[in-house]
N, C-alpha and C positions, 0 to 999 in steps of 0.2 A: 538543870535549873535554867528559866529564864532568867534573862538577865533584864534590867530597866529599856537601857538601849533597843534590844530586841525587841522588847514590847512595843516602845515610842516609832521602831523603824515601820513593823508591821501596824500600828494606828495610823500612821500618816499613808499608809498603801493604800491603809482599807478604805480613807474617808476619800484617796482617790480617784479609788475605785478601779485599782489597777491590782485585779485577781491575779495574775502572773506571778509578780512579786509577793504576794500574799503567799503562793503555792511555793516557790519556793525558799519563803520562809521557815515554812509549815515541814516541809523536807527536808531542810538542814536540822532542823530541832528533831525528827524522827531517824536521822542517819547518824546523831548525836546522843538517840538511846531517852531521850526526853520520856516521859511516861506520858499517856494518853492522858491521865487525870489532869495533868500541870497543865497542857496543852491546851486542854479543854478549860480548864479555870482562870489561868494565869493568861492567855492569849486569849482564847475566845472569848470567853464569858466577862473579861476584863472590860476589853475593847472596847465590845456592845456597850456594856454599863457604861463607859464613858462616852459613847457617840449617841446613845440616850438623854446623858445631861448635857452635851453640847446642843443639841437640837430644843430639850426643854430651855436653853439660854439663849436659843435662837442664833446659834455659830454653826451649824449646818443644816439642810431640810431636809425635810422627809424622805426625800429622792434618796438625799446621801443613806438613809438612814435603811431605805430600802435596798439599797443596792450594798450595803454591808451586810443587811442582814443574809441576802443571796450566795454574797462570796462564803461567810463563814459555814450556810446550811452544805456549798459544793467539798468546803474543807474538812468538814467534820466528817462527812462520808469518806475521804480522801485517806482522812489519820486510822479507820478502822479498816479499811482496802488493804494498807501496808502493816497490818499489824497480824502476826500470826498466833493463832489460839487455838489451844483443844477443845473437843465440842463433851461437854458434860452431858451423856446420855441421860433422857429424862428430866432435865431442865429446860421448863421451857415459859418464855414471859409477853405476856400482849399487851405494848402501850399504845396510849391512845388519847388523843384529846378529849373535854367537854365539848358538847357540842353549844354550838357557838363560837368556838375558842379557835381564833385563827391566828394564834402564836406558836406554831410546832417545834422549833428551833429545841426548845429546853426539852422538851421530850424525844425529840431525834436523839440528844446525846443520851438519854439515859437509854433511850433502845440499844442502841451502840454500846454504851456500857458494859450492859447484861449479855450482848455478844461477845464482844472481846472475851470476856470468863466463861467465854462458854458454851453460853444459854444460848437454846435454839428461840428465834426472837421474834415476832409479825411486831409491826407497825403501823398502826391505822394511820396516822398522820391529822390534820387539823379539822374542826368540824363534824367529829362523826358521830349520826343521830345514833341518838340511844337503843333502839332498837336493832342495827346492827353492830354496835358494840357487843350486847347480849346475844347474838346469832352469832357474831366470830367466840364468845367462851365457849358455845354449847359447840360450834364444831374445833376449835384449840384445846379445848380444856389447857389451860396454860397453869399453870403453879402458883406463877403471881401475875395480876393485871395493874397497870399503873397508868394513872390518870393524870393528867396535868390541866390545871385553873391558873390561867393568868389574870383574866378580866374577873372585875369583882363581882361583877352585875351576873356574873355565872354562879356563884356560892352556891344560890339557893339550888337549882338544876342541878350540882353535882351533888346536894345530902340525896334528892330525890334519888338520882343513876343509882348511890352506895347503897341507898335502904334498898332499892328493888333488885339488887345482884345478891347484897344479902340474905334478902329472902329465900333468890332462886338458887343461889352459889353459897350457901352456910358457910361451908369447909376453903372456899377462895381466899387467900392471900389478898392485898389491896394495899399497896402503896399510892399516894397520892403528893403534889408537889405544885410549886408555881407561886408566882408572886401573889394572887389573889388570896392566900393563905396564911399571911404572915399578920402582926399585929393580933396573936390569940385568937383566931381560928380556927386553928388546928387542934383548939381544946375540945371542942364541939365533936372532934370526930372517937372521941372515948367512949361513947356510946354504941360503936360499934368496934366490936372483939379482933375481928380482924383486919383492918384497919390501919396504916402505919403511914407519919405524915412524916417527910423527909425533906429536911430544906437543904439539903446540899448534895452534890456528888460526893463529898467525903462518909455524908448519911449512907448515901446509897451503896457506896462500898463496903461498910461495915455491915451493912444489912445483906448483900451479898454474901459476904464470911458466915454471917451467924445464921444464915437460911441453909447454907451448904454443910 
C-alpha cells in the first residue's frame, strides 16, 4: 500500500524535477513487494493527474509538466525491469498509438502490463501512421492490438483505423483506451464485435484474466 505521505513525498520530487529521488522511491515501494498496478495507479498516474491540474491553475508550467512526464515514462520502464514474470507461450499483444496522438505514457504502461503476465509485447509508441500499424498485424499477428486516443480531435481517425483492421483482421481482438474516450464514446464502438473499450488498468487486468 501507498501511503499519503509517500505519494506527497514523490509529488514534490517529481514537480522538482529531481528523478533520483523519484527512482528511489519507486525502489523502496518494489523492494516492499508494492504490486505494479498500485504503483502504476496510486503513484504515477496519481501524480500526473495532479500536475495536470496544477498547470491548468497555472501553479506549474508546461516545462514542469514536461519534465514529469519524462521522469515517470524512465520509471515505468524501471518497475517492469525489476519485476520477474513467466512468458505465456503464444501470447502475444501490439499497442500502439492513433496517429496523431503524441501522448504514449498511458499506453507504455498498458504494454508493460500485458508483459509483466506474460505476454510477448511490441510497442509502437506515439504517432504511428495507420498504414504501419496494419504492416506490424500482418507481420505480429498479435492476439490483441490496443489502441490508445487521448486527443479528441482524433475520435474520428481512430473509428476509421477500427473499421479498416476489421475489415482486414475480422477474427483480431482490439482493445482501445485514453481520455478522448470517456463522456459515452465508447458506446459508439458496439458496432464493432470485437472491440473492447477499457478505462482503466483494473479493466485491463480483468480483461487479461478472462482472455487467458
Amino acid at each position: 500500500m501507498i501511503s499519503e505521505s509517500v505519494y506527497l513525498h514523490y509529488l514534490s520530487s517529481l514537480l522538482d524535477g529531481d528523478k533520483e529521488q523519484c527512482t528511489k522511491i519507486v525502489n523502496t515501494l518494489l523492494e516492499r513487494d508494492v504490486t505494479v498496478k498500485e504503483i502504476y495507479l496510486k503513484l504515477f498516474q496519481r501524480s500526473l493527474y495532479r500536475i495536470g491540474e496544477l498547470w491548468e491553475k497555472e501553479r506549474c508550467s508546461i516545462a514542469d509538466e514536461h519534465i514529469a512526464t519524462k521522469i515517470t515514462e524512465s520509471l515505468v520502464d524501471l518497475v517492469v525491469s525489476r519485476i520477474d514474470y513467466i512468458s505465456k507461450e503464444g501470447k502475444s499483444a501490439l499497442i500502439t498509438c492513433i496517429d496523431k496522438e503524441h501522448h504514449e505514457l498511458g499506453a507504455r504502461m498498458v504494454a508493460n502490463f500485458f508483459q509483466i503476465n506474460g505476454w510477448f509485447t511490441n510497442f509502437l509508441g506515439s504517432n504511428t501512421p495507420r498504414n504501419e500499424i496494419i504492416s506490424h498485424i500482418k507481420k505480429r499477428k498479435p492476439n490483441v492490438l490496443g489502441i490508445s486516443n487521448n486527443f479528441y480531435i482524433n475520435f474520428l481517425r481512430l473509428l476509421k483505423l477500427i473499421d479498416e483492421i476489421q475489415k482486414e483482421f475480422p477474427e483480431l481482438d482490439i482493445i482501445v483506451g485514453g481520455q478522448a474516450l470517456s463522456e459515452g464514446k465508447d458506446e459508439l464502438f458496439k458496432r464493432f464485435p470485437k472491440v473492447k473499450y477499457l478505462e482503466s488498468l483494473n479493466d485491463l487486468e480483468e480483461y487479461i484474466e478472462k482472455f487467458e
